[in-house]
GUBA-733754 format. One record per residue: y negated, z negated, x of N, C-alpha, C in turn; residue in one letter; residue number from 1. Coordinates in steps of 0.05 Angstrom, whole numbers. Atoms other than C-alpha are relative to their C-alpha. Layout:
N
   n_yy   n_zz   n_xx  ca_yy  ca_zz  ca_xx   c_yy   c_zz   c_xx rest  nr
      Y      Z      X      Y      Z      X      Y      Z      X    a NUM
...
//
This chain:
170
   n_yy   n_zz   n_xx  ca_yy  ca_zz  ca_xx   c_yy   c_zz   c_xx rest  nr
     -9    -27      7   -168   -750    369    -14      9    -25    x   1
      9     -4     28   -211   -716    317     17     24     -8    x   2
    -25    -20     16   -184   -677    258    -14     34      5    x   3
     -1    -31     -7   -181   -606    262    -21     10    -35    x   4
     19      2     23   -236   -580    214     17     17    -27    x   5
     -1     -3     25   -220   -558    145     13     32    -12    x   6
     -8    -20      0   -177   -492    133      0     15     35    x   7
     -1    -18    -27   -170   -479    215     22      3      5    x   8
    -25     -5      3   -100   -483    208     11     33      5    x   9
     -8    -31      7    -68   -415    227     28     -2    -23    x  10
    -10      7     26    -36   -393    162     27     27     20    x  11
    -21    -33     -6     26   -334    174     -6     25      1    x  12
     15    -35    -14    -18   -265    172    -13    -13     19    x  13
     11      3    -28    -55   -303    228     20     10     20    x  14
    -22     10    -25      2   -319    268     13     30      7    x  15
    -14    -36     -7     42   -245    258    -34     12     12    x  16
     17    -17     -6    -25   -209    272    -10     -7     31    x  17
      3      3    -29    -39   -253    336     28     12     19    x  18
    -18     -7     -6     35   -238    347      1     31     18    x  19
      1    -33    -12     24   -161    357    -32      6      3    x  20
     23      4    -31    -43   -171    393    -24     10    -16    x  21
     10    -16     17    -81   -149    334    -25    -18     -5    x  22
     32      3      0   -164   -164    332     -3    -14    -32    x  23
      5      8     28   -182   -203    264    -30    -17      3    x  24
     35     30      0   -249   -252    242      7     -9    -19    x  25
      2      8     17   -234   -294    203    -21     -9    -19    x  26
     18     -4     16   -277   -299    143      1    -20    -18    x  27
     -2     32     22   -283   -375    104    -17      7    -24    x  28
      5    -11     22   -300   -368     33    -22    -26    -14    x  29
      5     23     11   -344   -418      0     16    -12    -25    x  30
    -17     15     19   -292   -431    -61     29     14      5    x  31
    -21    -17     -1   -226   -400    -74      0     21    -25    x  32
     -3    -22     16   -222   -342   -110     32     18     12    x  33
    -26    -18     -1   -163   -304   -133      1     31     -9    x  34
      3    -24      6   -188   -237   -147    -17     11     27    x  35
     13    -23    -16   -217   -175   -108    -35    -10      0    x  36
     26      5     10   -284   -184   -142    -14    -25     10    x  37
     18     37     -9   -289   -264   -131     -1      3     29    x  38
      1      3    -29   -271   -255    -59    -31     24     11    x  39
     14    -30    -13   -318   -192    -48    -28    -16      5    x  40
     26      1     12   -376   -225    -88     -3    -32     21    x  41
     -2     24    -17   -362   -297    -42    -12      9     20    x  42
     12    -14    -33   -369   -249     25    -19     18      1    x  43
     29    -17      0   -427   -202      9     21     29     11    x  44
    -10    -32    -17   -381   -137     19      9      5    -16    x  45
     -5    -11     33   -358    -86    -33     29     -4      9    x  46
    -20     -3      4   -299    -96    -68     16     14      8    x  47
    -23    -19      3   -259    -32    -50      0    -14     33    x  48
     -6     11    -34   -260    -72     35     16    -32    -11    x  49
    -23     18     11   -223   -129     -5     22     14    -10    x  50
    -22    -20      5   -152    -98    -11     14    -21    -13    x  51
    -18     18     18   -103   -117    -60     27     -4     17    x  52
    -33     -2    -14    -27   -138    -34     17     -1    -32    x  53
     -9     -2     23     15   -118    -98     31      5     10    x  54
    -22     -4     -7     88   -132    -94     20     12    -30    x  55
    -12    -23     23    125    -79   -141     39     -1     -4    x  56
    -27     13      6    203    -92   -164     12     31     -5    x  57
     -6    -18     10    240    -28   -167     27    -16    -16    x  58
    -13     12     27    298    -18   -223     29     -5      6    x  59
    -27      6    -10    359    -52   -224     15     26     13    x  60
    -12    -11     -3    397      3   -213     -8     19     23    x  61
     -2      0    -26    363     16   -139     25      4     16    x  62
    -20     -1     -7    420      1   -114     13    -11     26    x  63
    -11     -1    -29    460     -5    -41     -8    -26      9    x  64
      5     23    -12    442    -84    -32    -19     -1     17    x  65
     25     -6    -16    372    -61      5    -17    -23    -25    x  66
     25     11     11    310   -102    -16     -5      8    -28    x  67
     16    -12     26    289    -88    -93    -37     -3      6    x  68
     27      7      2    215   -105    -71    -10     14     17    x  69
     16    -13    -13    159    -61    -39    -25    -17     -7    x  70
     38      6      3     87    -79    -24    -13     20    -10    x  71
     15    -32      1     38    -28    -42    -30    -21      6    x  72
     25     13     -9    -30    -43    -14    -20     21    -10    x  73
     19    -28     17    -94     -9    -53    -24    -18      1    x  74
     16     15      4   -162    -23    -50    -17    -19    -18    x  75
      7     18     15   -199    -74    -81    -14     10    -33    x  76
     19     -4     18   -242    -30   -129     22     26    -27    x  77
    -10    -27     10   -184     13   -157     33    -12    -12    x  78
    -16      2      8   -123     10   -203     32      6      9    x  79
    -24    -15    -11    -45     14   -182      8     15    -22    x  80
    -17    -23     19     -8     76   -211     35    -11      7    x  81
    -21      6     -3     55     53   -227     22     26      2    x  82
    -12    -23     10     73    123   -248      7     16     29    x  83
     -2    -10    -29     59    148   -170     15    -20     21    x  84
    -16     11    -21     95     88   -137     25     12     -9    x  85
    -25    -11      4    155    108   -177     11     19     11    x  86
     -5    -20    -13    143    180   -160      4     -5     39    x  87
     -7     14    -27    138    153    -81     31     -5      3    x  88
    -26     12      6    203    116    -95     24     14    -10    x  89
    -15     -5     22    235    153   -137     25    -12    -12    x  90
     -5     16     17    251    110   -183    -27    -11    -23    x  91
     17     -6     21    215    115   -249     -6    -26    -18    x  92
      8     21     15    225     47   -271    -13    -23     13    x  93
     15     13     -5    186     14   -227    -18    -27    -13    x  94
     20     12     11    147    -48   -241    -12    -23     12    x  95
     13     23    -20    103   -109   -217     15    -20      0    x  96
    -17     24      2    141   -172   -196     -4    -15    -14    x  97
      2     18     20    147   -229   -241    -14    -25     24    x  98
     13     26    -16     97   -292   -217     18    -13     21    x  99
    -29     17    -11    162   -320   -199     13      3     33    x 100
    -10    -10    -24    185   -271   -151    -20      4     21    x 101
     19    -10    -17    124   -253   -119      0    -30     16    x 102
     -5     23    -18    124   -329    -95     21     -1     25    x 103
    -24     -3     -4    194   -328    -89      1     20     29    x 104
      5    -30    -26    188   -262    -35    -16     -8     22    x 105
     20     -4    -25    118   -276      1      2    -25      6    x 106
     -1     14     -4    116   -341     -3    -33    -21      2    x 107
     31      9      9     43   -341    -29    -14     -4    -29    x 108
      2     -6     33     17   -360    -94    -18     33     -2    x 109
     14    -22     12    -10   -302   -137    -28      0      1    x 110
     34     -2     -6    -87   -277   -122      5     -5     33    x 111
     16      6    -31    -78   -302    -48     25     16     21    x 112
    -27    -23     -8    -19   -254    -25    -18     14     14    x 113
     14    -14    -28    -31   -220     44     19     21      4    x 114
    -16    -14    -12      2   -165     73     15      5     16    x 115
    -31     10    -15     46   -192    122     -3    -24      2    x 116
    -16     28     -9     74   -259    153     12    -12    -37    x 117
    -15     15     23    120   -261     85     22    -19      6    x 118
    -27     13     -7    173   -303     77     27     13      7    x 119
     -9    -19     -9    219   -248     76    -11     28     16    x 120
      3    -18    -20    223   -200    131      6     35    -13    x 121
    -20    -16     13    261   -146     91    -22     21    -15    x 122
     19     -9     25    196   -121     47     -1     24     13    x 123
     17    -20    -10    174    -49     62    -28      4     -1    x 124
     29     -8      4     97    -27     62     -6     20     -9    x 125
      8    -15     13     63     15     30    -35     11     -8    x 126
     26      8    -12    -14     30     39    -10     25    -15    x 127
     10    -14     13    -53     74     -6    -16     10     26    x 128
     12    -17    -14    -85    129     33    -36      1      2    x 129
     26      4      1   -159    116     10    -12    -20     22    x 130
      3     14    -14   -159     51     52     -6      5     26    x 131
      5     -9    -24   -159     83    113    -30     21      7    x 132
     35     -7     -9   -235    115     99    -16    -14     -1    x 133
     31     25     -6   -263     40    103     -5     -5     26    x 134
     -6      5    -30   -290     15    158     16    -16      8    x 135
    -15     29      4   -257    -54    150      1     -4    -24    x 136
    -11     17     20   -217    -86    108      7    -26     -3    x 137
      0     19     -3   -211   -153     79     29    -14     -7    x 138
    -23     12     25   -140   -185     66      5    -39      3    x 139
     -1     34     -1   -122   -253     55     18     -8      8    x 140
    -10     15    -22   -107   -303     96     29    -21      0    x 141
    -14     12     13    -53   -330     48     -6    -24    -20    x 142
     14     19     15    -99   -376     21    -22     16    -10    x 143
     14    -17      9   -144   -363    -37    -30    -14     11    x 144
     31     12     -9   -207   -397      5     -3     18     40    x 145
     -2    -16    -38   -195   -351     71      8     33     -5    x 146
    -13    -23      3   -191   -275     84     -6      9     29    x 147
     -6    -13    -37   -183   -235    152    -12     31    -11    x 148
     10    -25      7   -227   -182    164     13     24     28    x 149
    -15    -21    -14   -192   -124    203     -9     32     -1    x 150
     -6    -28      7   -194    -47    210     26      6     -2    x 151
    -24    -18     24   -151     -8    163     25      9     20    x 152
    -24     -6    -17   -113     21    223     19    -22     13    x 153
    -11     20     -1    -98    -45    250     18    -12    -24    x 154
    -15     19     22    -77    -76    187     32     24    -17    x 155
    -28    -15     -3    -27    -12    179     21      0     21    x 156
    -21      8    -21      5    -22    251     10    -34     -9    x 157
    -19     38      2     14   -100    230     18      5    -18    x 158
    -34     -5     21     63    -76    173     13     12      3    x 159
    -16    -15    -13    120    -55    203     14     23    -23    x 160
    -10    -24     17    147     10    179    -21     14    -15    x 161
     26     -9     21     80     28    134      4     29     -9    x 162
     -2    -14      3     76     76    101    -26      9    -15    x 163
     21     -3     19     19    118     66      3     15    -20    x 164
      1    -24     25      7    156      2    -21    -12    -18    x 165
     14     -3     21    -32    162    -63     11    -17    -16    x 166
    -11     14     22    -15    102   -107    -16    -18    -20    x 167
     28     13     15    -77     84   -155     -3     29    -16    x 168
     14    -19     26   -101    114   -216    -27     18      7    x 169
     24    -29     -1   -142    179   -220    -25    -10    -14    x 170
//
């Protein structure tokens, strides 16, 4: 019986995305990198087709026992506006999860956070609107040595509920 070679393992955005019948390539990295930039500059493709997965904490006082946590997904080459998720949300105190939680939630360390197969089901989406003029996008595979290359429209049908808007700095 030989071993199965080296990161072929399907990780959880595999598995959901084969789930709903959804086209990917996977894309092996020569190290791990936990940034936009390291992953971009690993695969020979611009940064803004490496997408960030940013999980955002609204403010206690949300409320109604719903989720406190949203994704917001933005491309690789561009800043989140915290000021426009709020407005999105409305809720002005918005802010990024603590190392802790973002574990805690996806169930991925920090830098290698994907946009679905979290641990919790409960998360909403959230998809910056620029994303959708790449051709493809790169997100990760849950590991920081693997990323899944997809089109933008695909990788919005895999997050259920999605949603789009403007949430990155001017």
């Amino acid at each position: 019986m030989s071993k199965k070679a080296k990161g072929s393992a399907k990780t959880m955005p595999m598995r959901a995305l084969d789930e709903k019948g959804i086209h990917y390539e996977v894309r092996q990295q020569p190290s791990k990198q936990y940034t936009a930039e390291g992953v971009a500059e690993d695969l020979g493709v611009p940064v803004a087709q490496v997408v960030k997965a940013m999980l955002v904490q609204r403010s206690a006082n949300f409320g109604n026992g719903s989720n406190p946590f949203v994704l917001i997904v933005i491309p690789g080459n561009r800043r989140l506006s915290l000021k426009k998720v709020g407005a999105a949300l409305d809720d002005k105190k918005v802010q990024l999860a603590s190392q802790r939680d973002v574990e805690r939630v996806t169930g991925f360390q920090l830098g290698a956070v994907s946009v679905l197969g979290f641990r919790r089901d409960d998360v909403p989406g959230y998809v910056d609107e620029s994303v959708l003029e790449l051709e493809q996008v790169i997100i990760s595979a849950g590991r920081p040595d693997t990323g899944l290359a997809l089109a933008p429209a695909d990788m919005i049908r895999a997050i259920a509920g999605c949603q789009t808007g403007d949430f990155c700095e001017d």
